[in-house]
C-alpha positions in Angstrom: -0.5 15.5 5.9 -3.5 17.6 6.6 -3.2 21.3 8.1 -6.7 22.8 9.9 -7.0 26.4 10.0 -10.3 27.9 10.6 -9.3 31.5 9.2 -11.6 31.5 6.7 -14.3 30.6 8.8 -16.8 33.1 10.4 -18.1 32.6 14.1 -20.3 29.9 15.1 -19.7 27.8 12.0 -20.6 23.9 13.3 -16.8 22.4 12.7 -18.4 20.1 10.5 -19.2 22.6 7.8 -15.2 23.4 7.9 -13.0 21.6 5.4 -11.9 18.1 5.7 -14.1 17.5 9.9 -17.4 15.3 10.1 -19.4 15.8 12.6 -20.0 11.8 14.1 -23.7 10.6 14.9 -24.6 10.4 18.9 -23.3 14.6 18.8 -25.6 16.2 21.3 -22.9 18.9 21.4 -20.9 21.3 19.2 -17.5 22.2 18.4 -17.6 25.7 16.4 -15.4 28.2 15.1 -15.3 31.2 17.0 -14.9 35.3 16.3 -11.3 34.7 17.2 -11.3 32.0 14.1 -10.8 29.3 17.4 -12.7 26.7 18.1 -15.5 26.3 21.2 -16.2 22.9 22.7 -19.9 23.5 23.4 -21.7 21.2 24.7 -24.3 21.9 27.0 -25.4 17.9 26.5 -22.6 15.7 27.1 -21.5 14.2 23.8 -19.4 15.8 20.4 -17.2 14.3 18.3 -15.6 15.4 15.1 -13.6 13.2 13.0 -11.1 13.7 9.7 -9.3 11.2 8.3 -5.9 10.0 6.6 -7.1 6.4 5.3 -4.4 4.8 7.3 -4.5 3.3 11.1 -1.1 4.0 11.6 -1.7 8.0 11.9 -1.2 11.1 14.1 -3.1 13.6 14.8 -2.0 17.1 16.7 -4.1 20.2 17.9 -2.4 23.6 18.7 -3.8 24.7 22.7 -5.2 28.3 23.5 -3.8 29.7 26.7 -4.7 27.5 29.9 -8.1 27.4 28.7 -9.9 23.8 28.2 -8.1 22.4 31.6 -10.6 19.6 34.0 -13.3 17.5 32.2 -13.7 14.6 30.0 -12.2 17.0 26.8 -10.0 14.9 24.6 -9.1 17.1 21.9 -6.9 14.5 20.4 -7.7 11.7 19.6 -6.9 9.0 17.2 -8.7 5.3 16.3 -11.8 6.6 16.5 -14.4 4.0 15.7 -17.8 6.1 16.9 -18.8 8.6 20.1 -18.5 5.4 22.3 -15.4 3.6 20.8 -12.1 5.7 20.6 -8.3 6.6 22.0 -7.4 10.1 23.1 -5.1 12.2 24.9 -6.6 15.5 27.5 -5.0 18.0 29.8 -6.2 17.8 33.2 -6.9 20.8 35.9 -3.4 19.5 37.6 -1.7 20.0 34.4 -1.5 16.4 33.8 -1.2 14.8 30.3 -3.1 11.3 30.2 -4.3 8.9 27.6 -7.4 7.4 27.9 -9.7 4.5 25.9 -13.6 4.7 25.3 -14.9 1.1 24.8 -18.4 1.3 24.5 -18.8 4.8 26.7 -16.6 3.7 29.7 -13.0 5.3 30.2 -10.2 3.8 30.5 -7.1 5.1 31.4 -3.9 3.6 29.6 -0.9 4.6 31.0 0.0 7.0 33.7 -0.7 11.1 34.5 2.2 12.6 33.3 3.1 16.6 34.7 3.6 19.0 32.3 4.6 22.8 33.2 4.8 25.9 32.0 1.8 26.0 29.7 0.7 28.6 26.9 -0.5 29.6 23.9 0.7 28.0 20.8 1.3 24.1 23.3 0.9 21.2 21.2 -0.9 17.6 21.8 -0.7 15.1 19.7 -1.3 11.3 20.0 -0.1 9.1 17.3 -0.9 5.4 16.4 1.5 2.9 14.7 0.3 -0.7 14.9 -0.4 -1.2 18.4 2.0 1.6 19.8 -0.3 4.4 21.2 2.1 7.3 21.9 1.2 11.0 23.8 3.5 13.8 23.1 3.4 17.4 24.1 5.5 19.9 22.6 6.7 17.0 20.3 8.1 15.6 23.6 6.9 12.2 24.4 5.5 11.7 27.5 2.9 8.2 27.7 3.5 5.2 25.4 1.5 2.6 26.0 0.7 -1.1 23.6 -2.7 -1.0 22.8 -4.6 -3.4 20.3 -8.1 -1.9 20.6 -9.4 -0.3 17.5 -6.4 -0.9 15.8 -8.1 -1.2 12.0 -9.6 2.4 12.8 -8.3 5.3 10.6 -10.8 8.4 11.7 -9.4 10.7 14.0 -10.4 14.2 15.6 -11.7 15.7 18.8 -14.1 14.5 21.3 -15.8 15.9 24.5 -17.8 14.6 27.4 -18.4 18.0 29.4 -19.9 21.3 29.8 -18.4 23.8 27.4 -14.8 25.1 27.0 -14.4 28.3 24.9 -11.6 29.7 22.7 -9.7 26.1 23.7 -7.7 25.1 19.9 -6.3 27.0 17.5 -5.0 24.8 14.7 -4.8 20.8 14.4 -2.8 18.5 12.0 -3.3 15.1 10.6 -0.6 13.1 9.1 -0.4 9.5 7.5 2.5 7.9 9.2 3.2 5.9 6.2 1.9 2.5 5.8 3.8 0.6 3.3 4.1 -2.5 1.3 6.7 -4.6 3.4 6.5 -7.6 1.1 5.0 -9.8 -2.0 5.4 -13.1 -1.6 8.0 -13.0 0.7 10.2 -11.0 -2.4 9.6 -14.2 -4.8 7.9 -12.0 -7.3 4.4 -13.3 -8.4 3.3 -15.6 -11.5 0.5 -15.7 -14.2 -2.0 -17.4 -13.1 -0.6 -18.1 -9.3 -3.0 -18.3 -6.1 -2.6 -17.8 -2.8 0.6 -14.8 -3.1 0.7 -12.7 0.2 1.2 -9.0 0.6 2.3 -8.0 3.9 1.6 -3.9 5.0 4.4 -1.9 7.5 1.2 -1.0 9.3 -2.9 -2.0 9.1 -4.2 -1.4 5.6 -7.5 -1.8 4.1 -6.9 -3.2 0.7 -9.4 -3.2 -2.1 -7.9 -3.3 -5.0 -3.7 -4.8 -5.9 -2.6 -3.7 -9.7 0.9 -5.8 -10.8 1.9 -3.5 -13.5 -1.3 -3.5 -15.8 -2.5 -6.4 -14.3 -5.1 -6.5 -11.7 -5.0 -9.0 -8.9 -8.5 -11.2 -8.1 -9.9 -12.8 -5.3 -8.4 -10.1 -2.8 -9.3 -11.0 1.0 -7.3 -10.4 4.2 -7.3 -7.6 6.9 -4.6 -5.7 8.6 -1.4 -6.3 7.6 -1.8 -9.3 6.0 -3.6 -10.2 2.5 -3.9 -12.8 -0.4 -4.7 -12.3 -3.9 -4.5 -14.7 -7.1 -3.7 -13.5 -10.8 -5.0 -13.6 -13.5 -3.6 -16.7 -16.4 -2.3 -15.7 -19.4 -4.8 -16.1 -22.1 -3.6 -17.9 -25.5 -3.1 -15.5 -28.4 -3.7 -12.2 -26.4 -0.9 -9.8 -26.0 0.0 -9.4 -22.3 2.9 -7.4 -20.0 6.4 -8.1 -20.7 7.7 -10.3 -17.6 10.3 -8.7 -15.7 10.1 -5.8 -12.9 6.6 -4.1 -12.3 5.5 -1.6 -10.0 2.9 -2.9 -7.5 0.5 -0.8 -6.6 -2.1 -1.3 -3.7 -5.2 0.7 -2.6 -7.7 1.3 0.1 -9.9 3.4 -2.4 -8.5 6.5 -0.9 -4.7 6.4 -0.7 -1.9 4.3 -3.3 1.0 2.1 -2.4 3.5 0.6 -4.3 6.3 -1.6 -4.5 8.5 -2.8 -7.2 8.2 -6.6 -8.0 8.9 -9.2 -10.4 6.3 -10.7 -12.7 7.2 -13.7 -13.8 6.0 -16.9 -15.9 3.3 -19.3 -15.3 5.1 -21.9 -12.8 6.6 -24.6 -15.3 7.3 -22.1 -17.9 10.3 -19.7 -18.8 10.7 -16.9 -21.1 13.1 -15.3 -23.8 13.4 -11.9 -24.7 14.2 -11.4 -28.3 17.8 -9.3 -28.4 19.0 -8.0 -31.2 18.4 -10.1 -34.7 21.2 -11.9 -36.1 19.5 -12.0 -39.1 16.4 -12.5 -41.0 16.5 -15.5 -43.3 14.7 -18.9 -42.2 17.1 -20.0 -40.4 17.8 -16.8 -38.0 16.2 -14.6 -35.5 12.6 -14.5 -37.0 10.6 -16.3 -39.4 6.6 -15.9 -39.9 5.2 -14.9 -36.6 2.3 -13.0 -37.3 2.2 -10.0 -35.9 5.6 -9.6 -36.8 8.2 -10.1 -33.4 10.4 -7.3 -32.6 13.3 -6.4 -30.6 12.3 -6.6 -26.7 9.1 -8.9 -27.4 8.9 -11.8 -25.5 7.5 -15.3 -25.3 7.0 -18.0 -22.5 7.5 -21.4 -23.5 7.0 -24.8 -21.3 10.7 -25.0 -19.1 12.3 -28.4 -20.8 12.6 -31.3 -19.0 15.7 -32.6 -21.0 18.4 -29.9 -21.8 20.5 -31.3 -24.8 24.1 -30.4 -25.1 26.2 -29.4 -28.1 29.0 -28.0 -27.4 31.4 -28.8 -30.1 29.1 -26.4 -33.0 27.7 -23.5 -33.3 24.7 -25.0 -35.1 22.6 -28.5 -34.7 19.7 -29.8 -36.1 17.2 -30.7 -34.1 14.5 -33.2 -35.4 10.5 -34.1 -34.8 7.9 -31.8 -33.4 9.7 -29.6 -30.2 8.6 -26.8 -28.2 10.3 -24.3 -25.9 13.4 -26.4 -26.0 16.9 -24.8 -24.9 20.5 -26.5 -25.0 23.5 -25.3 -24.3 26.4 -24.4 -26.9 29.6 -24.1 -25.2 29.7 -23.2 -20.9 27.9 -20.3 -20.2 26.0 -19.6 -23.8 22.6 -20.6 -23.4 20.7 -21.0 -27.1 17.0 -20.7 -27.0 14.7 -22.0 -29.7 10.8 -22.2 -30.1 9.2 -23.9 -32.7 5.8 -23.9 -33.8 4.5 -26.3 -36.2 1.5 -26.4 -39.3 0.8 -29.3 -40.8 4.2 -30.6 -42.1 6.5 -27.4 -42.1 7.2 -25.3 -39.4 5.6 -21.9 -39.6 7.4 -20.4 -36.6 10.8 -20.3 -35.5 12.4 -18.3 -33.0 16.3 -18.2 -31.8 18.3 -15.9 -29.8 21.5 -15.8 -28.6 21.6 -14.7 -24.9 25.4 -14.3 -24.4 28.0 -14.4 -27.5 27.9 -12.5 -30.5 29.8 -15.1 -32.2 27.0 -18.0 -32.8 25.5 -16.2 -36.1 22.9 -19.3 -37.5 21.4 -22.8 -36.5 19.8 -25.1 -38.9 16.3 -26.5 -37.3 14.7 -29.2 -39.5 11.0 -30.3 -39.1 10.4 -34.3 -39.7 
């Protein structure tokens, strides 16, 4: 949220010189602070607009009235999904004291929506027009009084004020912009993400303009989409390269200007599963350890390919397993699940890894290389 005050401001500063307004191109017009620290609509030539911006689409924006001044004309002093001069959505008090909502699509108006009444108006009367997907909605006094469905402009995230008539002085005192929060609904559908995957899908609450999709410390490729709804691929795992622990990891999405995140699980290449070594049982050949260079430690993990043939033992709390094997798993008695990896040099294997997952009580295995 954004909050404009133009206190600091001497007279007949171009609102565009203020902090966080841009004034648009096609401005034949002004808006300027005035001696009151106010702003004048002046526009002696027909066209000014003034945008700021909260990187989002789904957005409100809110300006504080002076007195009954600024009534009749084509003055929209709120206005949201601005695209340029000729392209926008905003909300104006009429001479009648009627609220309406009206569209600019290249320079014509539009009206959406009906004139709604509004009495009893003073200083310190609030307009504000806010956009959430393709909900337009006009309030005043934080009471809502249009709501219309609207789908034009609906990717645009500048908002501001905007005038199409002779000049209004001492007309707004104050103005607020807020980010209605866009979020991250959903990664693939809450399946977490693999290594090396294509295709996963992020889905916003609200139109996002995504350039760049972190999952933990790794950083998603081949980003395309628009809206609500993008693709990106990830990176593979690279042989011999320390990488993330799999396991939750914060998402985090961004439009260059504002972050969103979402916790999700990053997970194995598909095909492959992954142990995390517990505490050691012990540290001779045959237990937790042996030779892996750097060194293995509590919490460190490795994916190996998911077997395609389980064997059982459930009788012992050691086997011996023969020939060359990889990423193999078996199970020792319901329940405990034994996890082995074995990497082999020449004749003798040079790596061996166990853990057990579940019971305390399986202390050693015996794995033989043939």
């Amino acid at each position: 949220m954004t909050i404009y005050s133009w206190a600091g401001f001497s007279a007949s500063t171009d609102l565009g010189a203020t902090t966080g307004f841009t004034r648009q191109s096609g401005n034949s017009g002004s808006i300027a602070v005035n001696s009151n620290h106010n702003l004048d609509f002046v526009t002696s030539s027909p066209n000014s607009l003034y945008t700021c911006d909260e990187s989002s689409a789904d957005c409100s924006f809110e300006v504080t009235l002076v007195g009954s001044s600024g009534t009749g004309g084509n003055f929209f002093p709120c206005c949201v999904r601005v695209n340029d001069i000729n392209n926008l959505i905003g909300a104006r008090i009429t001479s009648a004291n009627n609220i309406e909502l009206f569209k600019y699509v290249a320079g014509t108006a539009n009206q959406l929506g009906s004139s709604i009444a509004i009495t009893g108006r003073a200083t310190g009367d609030k307009i504000k027009v806010s956009a959430v997907g393709n909900t337009i909605t006009a309030y005043y006094n934080s009471v809502q009084k249009i709501q219309v469905t609207e789908t034009f402009n609906n990717t645009q995230t500048k908002m501001g004020m905007f005038a199409r008539s002779s000049t209004i002085n001492n007309f707004i005192s104050g103005a607020v912009s807020l980010n209605l929060g866009v979020a991250i609904s959903s990664i693939n559908s809450g399946n977490g993400v693999s290594a090396g995957s294509t295709g996963n899908t992020i889905i916003f609450t609200g139109s996002y303009s995504l350039t760049a999709l972190t999952i933990g410390n790794i950083s998603a490729v081949n980003i395309s989409g628009s809206g609500i709804s993008w693709t990106f691929d990830l990176p593979a795992i690279i042989d011999n390269t320390t990488s993330q622990n799999f396991g939750s990891k914060t998402a985090t999405a961004s439009n260059g200007a504002t972050n969103l995140t979402l916790s999700t699980q990053w997970l194995p290449p598909t095909g492959y599963s992954y142990i995390e070594i517990g505490s050691l049982i012990n540290q001779t050949v045959t237990g937790t350890v042996y030779l892996f260079n750097p060194a293995a430690a509590q919490f460190d993990q490795i994916a190996t390919r998911s077997p395609e043939t389980p064997e059982t033992n459930t009788s012992d709390a050691s086997t011996t397993i023969t020939g060359k094997q990889t990423g193999y798993h078996w199970s020792l008695s319901t329940n405990k699940i034994y996890t082995f990896d074995l990497i082999t040099g020449g004749d003798n294997p040079y790596a061996l890894l166990k853990q057990n997952l579940t019971s305390s009580s399986i202390t050693s295995a015996t794995i033989t290389q043939k």
